[in-house]
N, CA, C and O of each residue as an XYZ file, in Angstrom:
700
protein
N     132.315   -165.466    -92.650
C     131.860   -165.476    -91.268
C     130.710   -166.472    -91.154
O     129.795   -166.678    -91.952
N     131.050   -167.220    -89.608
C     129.553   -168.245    -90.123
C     128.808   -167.986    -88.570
O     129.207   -167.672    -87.448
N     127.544   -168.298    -89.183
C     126.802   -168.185    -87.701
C     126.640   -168.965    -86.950
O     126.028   -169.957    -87.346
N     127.102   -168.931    -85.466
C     126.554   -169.818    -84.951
C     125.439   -169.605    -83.658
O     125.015   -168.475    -83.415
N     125.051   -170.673    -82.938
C     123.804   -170.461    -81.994
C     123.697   -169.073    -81.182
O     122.647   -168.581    -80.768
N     124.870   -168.591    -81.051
C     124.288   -167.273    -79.918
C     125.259   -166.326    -80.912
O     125.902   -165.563    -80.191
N     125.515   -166.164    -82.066
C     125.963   -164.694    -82.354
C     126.611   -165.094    -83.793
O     126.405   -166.084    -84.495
N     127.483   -163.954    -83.984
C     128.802   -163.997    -85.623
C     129.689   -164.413    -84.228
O     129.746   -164.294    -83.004
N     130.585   -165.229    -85.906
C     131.931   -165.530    -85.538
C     132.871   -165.839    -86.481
O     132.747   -166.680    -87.371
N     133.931   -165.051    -86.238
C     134.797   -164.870    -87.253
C     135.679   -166.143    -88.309
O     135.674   -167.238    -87.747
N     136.280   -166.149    -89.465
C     137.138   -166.897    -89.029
C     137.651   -167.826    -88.412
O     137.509   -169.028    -88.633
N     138.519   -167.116    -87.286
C     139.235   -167.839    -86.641
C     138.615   -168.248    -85.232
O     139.309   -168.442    -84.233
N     137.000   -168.372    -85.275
C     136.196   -168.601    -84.472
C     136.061   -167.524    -83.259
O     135.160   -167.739    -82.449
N     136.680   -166.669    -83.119
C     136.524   -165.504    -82.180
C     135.828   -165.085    -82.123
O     135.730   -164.567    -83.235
N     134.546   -164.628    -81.244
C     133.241   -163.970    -81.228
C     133.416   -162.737    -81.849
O     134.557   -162.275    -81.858
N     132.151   -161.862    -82.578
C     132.345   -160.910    -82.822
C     130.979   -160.250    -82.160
O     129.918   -160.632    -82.654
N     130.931   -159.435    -81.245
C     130.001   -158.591    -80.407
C     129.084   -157.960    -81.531
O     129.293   -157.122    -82.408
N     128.015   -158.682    -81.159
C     126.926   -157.943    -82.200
C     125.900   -157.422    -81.656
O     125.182   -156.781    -82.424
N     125.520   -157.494    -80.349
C     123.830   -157.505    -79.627
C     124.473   -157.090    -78.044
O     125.673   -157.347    -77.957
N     124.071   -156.703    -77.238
C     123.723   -156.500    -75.983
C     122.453   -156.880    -75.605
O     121.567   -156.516    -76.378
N     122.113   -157.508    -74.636
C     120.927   -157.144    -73.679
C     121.412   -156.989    -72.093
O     122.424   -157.441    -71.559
N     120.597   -156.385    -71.666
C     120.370   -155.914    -70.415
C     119.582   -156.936    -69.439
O     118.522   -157.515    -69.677
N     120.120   -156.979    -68.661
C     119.086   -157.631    -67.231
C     118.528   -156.818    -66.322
O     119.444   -156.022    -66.110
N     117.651   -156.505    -65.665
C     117.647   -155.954    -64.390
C     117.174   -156.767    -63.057
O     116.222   -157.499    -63.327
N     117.507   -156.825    -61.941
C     116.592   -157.121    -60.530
C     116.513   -156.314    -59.599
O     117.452   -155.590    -59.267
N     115.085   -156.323    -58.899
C     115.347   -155.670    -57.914
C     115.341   -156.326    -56.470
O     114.289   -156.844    -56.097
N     116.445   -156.339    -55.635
C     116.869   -157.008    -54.671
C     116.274   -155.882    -53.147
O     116.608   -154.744    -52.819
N     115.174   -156.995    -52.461
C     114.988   -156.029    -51.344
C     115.110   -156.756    -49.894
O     114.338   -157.610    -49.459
N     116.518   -156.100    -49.098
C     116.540   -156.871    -48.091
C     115.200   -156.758    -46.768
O     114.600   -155.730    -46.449
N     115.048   -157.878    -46.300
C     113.491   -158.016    -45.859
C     113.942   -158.708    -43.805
O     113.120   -159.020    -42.944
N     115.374   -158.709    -43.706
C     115.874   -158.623    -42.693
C     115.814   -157.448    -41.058
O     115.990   -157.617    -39.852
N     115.539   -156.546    -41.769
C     115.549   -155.996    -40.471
C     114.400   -155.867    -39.455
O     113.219   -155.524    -39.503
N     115.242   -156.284    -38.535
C     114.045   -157.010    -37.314
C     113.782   -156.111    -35.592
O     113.404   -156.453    -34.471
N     114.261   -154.793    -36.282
C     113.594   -153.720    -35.880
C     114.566   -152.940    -35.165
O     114.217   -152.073    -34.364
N     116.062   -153.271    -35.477
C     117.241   -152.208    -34.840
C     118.086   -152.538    -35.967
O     119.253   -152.628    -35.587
N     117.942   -152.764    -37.275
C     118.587   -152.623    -38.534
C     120.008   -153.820    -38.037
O     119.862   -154.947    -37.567
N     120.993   -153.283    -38.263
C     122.097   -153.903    -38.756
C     123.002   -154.032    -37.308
O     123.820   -154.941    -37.163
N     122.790   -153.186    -36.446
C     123.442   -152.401    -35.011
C     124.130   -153.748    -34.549
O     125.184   -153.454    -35.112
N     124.381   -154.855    -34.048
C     124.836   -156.022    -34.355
C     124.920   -157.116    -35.260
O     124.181   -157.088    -36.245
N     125.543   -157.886    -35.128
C     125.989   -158.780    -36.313
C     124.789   -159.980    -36.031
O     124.179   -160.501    -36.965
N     124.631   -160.217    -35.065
C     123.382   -161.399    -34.924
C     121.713   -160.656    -34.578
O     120.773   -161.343    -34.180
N     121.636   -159.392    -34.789
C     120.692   -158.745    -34.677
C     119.643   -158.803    -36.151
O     118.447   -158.543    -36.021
N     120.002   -159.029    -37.008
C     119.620   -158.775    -38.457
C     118.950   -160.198    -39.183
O     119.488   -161.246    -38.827
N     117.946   -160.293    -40.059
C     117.769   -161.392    -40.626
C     118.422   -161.162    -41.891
O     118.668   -160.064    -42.390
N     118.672   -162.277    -42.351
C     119.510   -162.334    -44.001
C     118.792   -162.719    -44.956
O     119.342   -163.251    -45.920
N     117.181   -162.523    -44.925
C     116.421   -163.037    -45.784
C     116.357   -161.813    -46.650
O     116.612   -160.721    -46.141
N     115.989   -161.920    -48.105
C     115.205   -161.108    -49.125
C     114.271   -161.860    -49.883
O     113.712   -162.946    -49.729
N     114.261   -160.604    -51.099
C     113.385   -160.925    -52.077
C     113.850   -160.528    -53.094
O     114.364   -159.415    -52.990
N     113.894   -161.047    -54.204
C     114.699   -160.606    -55.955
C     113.016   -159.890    -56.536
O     111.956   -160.300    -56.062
N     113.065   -159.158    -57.252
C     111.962   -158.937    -57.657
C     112.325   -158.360    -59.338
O     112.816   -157.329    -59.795
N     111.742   -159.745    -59.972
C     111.942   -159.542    -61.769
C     110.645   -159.141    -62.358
O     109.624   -159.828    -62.315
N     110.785   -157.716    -63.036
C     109.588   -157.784    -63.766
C     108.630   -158.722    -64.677
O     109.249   -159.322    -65.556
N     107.386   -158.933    -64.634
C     106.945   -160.408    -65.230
C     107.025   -161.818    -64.797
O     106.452   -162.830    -65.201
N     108.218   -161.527    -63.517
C     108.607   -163.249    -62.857
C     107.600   -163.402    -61.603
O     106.706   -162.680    -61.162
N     108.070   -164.510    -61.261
C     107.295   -164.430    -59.577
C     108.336   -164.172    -58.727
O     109.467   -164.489    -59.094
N     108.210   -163.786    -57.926
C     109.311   -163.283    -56.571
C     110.214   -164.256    -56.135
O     109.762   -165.369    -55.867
N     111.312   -164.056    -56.025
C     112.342   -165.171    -55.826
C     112.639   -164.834    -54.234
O     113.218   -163.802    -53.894
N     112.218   -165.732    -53.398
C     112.392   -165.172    -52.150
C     113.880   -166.154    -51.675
O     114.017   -167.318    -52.051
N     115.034   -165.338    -50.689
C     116.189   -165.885    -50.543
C     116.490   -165.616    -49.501
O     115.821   -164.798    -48.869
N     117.892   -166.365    -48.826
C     119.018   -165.637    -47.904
C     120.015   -166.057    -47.909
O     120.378   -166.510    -48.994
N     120.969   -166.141    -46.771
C     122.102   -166.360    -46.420
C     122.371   -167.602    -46.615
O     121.364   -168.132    -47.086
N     123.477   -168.571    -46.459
C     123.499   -169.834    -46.312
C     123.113   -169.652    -44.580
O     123.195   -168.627    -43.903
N     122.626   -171.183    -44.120
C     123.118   -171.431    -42.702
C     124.032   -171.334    -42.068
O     123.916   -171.126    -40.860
N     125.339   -171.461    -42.714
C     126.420   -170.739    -42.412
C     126.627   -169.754    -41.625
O     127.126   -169.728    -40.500
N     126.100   -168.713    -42.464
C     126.568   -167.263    -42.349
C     124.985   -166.666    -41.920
O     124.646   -165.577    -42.385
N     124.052   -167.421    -41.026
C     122.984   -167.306    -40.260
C     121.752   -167.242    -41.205
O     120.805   -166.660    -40.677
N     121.502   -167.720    -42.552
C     120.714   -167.581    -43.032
C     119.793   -168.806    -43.200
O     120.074   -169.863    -42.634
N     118.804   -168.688    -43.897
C     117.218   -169.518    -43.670
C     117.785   -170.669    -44.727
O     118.239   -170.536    -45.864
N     117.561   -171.965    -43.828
C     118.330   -173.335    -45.047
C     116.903   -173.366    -45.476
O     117.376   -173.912    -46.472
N     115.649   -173.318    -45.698
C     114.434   -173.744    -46.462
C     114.878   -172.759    -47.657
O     114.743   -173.280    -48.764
N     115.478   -171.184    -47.666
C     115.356   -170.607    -49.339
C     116.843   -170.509    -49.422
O     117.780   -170.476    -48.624
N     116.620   -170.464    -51.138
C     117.606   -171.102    -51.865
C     118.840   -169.565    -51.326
O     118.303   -168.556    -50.868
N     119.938   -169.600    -51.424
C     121.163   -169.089    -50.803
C     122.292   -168.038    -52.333
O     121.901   -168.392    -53.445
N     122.826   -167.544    -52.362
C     123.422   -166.786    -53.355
C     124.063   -167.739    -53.835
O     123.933   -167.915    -55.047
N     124.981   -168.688    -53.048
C     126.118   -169.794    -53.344
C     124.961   -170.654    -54.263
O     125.403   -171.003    -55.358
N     123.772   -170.986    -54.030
C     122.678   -172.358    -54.792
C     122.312   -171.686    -55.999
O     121.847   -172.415    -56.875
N     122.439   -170.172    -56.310
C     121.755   -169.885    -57.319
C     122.884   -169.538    -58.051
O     122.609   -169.499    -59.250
N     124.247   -169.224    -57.769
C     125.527   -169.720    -58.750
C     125.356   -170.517    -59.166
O     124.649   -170.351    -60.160
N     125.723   -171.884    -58.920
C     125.399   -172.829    -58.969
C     124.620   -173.449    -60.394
O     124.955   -173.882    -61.497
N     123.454   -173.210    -59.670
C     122.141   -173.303    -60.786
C     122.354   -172.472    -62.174
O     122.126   -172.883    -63.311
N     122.852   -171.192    -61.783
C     122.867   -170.427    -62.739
C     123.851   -171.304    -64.072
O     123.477   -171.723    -65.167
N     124.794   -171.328    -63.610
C     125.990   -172.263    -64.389
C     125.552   -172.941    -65.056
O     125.361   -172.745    -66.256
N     125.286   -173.907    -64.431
C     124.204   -175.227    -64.590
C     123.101   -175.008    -65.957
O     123.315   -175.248    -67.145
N     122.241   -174.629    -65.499
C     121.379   -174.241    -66.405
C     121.710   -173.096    -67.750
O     120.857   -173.058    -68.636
N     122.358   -172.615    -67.819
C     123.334   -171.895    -68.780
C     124.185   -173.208    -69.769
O     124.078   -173.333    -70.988
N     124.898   -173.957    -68.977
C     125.055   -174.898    -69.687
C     124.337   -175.890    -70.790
O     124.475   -176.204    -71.972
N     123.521   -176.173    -69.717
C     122.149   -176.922    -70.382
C     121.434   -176.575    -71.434
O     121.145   -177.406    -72.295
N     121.104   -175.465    -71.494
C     120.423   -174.445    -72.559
C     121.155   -174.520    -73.760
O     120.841   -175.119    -74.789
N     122.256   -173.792    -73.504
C     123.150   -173.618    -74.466
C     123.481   -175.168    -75.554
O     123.425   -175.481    -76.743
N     123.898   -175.890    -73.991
C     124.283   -177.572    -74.986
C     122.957   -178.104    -75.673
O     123.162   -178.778    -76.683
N     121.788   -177.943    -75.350
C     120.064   -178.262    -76.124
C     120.389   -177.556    -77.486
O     120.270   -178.162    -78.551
N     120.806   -176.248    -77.413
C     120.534   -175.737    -78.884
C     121.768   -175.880    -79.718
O     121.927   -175.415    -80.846
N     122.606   -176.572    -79.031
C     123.945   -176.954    -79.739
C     123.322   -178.188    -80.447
O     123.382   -178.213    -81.677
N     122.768   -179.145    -79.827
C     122.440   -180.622    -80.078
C     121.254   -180.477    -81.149
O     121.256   -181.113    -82.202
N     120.447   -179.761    -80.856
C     119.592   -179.375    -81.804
C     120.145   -179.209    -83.786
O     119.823   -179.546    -84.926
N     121.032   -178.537    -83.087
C     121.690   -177.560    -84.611
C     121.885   -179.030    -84.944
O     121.059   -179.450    -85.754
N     123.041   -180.170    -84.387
C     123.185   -180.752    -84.619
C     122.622   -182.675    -85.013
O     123.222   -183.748    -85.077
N     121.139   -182.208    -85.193
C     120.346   -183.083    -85.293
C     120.835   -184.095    -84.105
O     120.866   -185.167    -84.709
N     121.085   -184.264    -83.265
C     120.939   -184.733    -82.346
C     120.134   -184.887    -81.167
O     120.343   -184.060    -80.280
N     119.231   -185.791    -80.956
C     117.760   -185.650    -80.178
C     118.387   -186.180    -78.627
O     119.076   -187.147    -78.300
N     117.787   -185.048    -77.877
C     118.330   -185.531    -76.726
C     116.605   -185.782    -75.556
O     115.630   -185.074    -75.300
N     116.808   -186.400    -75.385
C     115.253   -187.287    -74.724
C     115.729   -186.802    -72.796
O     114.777   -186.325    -72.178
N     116.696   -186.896    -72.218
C     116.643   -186.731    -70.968
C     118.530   -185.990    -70.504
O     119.677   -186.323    -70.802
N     118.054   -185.155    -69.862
C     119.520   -184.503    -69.233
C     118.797   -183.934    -67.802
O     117.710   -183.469    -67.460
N     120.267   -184.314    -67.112
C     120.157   -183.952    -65.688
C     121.727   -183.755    -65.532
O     122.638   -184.306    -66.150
N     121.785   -182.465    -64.162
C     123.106   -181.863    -63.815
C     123.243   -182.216    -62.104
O     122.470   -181.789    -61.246
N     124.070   -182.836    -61.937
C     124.642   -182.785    -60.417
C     125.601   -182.261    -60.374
O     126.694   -182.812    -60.509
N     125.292   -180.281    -60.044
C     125.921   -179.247    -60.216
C     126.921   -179.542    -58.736
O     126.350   -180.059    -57.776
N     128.209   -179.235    -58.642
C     129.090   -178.875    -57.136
C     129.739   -177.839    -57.679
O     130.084   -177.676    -58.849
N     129.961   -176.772    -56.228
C     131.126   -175.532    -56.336
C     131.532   -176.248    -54.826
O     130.977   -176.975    -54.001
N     132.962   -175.518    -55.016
C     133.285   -175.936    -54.092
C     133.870   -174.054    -53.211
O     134.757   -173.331    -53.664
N     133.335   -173.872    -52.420
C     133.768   -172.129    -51.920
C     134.588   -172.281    -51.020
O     134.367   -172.884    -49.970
N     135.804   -171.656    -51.393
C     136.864   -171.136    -49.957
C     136.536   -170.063    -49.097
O     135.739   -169.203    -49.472
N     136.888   -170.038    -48.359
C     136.255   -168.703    -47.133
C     138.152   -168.381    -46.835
O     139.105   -169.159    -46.870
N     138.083   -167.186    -46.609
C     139.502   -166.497    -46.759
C     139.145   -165.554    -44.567
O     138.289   -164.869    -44.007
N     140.229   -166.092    -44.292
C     140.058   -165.021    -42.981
C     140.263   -164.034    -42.369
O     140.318   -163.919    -41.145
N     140.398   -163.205    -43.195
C     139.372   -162.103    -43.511
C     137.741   -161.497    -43.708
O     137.245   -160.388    -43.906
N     137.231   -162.896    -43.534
C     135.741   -163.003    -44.231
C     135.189   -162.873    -45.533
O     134.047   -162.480    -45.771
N     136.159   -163.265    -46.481
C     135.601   -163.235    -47.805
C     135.563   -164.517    -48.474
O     135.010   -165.420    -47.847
N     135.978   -164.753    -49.480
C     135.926   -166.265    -49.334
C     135.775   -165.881    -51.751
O     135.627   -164.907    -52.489
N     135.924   -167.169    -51.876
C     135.890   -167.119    -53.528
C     135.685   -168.850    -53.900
O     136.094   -169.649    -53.057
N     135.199   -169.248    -54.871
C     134.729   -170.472    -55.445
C     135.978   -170.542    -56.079
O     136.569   -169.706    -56.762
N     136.315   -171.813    -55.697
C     137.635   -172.438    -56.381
C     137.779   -173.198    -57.527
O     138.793   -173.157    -58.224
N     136.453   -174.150    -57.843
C     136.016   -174.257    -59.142
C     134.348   -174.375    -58.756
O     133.666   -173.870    -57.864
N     134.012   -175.422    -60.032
C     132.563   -175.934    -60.013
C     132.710   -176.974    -61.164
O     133.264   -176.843    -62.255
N     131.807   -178.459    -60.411
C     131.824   -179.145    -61.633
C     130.562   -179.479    -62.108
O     129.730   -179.655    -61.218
N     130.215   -179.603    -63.139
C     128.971   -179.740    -64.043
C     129.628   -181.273    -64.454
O     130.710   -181.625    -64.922
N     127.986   -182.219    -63.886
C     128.105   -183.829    -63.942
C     126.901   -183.745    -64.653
O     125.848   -184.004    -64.070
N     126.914   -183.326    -66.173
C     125.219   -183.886    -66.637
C     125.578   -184.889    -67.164
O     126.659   -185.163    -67.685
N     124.123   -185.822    -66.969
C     123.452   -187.335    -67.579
C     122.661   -186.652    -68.280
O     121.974   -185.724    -67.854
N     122.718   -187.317    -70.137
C     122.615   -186.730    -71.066
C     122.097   -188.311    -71.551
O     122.968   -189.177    -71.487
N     120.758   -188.722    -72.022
C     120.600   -189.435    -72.736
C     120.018   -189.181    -74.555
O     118.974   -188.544    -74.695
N     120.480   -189.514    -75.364
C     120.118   -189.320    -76.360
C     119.064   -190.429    -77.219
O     119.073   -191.639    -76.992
N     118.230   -189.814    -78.165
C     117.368   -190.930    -78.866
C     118.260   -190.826    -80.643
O     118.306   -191.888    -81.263
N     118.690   -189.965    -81.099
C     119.040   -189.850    -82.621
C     120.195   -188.903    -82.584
O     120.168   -187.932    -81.828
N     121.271   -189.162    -83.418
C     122.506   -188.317    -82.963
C     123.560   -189.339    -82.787
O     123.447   -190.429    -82.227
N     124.691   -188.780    -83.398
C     126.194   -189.321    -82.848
C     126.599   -189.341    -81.349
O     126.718   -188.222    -80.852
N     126.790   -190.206    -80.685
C     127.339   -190.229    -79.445
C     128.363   -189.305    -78.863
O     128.268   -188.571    -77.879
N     129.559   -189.538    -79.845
C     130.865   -189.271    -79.676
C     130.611   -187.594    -80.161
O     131.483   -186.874    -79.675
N     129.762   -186.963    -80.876
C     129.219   -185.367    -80.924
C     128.700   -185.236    -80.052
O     129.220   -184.278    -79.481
N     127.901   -185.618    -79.484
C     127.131   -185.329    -78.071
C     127.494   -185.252    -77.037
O     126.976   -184.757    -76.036
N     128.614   -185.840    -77.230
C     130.180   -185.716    -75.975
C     130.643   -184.508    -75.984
O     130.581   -183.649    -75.105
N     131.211   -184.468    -77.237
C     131.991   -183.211    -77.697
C     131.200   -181.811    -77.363
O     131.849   -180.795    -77.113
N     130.044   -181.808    -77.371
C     129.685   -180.696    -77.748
C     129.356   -179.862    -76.307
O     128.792   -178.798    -76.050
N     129.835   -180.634    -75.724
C     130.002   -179.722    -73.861
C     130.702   -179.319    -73.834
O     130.697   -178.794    -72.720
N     131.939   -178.954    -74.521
C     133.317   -178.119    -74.718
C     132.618   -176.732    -75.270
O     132.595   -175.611    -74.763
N     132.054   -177.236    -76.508
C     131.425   -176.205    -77.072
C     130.646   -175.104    -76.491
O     130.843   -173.889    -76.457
N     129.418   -176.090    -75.903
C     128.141   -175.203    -74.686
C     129.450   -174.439    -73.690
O     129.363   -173.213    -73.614
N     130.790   -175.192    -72.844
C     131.523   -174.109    -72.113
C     131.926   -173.261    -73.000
O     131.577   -172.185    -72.516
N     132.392   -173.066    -73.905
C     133.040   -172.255    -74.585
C     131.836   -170.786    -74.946
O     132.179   -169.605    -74.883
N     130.247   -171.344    -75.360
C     129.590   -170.479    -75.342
C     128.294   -169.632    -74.466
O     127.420   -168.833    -74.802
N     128.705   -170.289    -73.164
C     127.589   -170.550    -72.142
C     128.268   -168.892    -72.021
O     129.397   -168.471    -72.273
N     126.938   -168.160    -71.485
C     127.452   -166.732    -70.622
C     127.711   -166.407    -69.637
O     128.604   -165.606    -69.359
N     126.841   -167.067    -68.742
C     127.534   -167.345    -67.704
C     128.657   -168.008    -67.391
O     129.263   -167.617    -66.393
N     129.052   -168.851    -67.954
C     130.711   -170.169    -67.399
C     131.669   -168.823    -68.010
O     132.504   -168.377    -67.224
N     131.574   -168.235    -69.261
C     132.352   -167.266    -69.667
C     132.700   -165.791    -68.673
O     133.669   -165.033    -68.604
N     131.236   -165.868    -67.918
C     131.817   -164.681    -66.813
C     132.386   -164.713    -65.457
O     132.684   -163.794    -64.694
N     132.465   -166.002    -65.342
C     132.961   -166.432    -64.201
C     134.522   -166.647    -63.838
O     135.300   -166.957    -64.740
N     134.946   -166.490    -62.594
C     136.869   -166.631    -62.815
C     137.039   -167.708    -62.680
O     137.999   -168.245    -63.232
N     135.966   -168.572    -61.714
C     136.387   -170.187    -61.019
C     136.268   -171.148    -62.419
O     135.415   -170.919    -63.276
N     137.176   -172.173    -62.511
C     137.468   -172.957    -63.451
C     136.072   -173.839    -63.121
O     135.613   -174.131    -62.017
N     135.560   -174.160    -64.455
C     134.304   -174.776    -64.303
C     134.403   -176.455    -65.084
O     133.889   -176.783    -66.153
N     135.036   -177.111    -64.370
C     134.756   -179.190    -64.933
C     133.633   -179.276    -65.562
O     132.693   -178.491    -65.434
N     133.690   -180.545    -66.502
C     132.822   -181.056    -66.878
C     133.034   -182.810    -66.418
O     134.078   -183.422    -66.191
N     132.008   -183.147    -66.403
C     132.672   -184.830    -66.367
C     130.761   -185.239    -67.057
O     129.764   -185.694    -66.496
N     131.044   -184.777    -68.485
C     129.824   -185.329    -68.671
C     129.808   -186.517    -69.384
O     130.692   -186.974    -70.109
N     128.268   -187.163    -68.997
C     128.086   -188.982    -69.323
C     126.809   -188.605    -70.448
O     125.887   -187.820    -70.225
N     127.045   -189.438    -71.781
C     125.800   -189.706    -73.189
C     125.552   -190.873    -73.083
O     126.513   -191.620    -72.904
N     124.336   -191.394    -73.145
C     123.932   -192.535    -73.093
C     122.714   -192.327    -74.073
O     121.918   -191.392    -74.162
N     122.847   -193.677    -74.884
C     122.237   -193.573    -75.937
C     120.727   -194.564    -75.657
O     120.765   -195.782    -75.485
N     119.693   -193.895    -75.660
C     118.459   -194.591    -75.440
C     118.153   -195.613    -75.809
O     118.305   -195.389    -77.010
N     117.745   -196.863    -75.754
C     117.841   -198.033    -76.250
C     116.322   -197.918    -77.508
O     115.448   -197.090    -77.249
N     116.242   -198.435    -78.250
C     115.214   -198.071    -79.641
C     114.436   -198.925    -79.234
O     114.504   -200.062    -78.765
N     113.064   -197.601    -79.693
C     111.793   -197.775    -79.247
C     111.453   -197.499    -77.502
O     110.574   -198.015    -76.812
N     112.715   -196.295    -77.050
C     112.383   -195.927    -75.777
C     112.021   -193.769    -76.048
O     111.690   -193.073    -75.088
């Protein structure tokens, strides 16, 4: 069995469940604007996430669906979430792999269907990181975004098919 960055794995590379952790938030809607919910345009769609130890993540609705475009929206923090799950994951991949990575950036897209009915589901999402490297194989540094999807926790809990179209660019020496 060999180890790799986030756990055991067998063999035939199949995870083997070794650890749990837990998350918690507490989500408090901060909308009601003094007759609760009693109409559909009566209500604000703003909250607040509240993580122990964090600072307050204040949110709402998209504009869309009548909510405040200045805070960030459930659909932006998918999104991000992905995103940054990726990122993480591919750093300590690149790491393992002596590969120095000097600058990465994600131009995260989902793209959401709305169903009429009023529900609606993300059809995919693509992850566009610019990945420059200073030390490291190129053509590994490519590769190894298969990998980060394969072990990201989030891209793994998600149903929508998640793209990559990622770009390595190798830092020019002495940058």
């Amino acid at each position: 069995m060999r180890k790799g960055p986030h756990g055991n794995f067998g063999f035939n590379g199949t995870r083997k469940m070794t650890k749990t952790h837990e998350y918690t938030a507490c989500l408090i809607w901060n909308g009601n604007q003094g007759a609760g919910t009693t109409t559909y345009t009566g209500y604000g769609r703003d909250y607040t996430v509240v993580i122990d130890g964090k600072p307050d993540l204040r949110g709402s609705a998209d504009p869309t669906f009548r909510g405040s475009a200045e805070l960030h929206n459930p659909e932006d923090l998918f999104i991000a979430s992905i995103s940054a799950c990726h990122m993480l994951t591919y750093l300590a991949l690149c790491a393992k792999h002596k590969i120095s990575v000097a600058t990465y950036q994600d131009d995260a897209r989902g793209m959401l269907e709305l169903t009429s009915d009023g529900g609606g589901k993300f059809q995919d999402v693509t992850l566009n990181p610019l990945v420059t490297i200073t030390a490291g194989d190129e053509a590994k540094a490519l590769a190894l975004h298969e990998d980060a999807h394969k072990l990201c926790y989030i891209a793994q809990s998600c149903s929508a098919p998640i793209k990559h179209n990622a770009i390595v660019k190798v830092a020019p020496a002495g940058q």
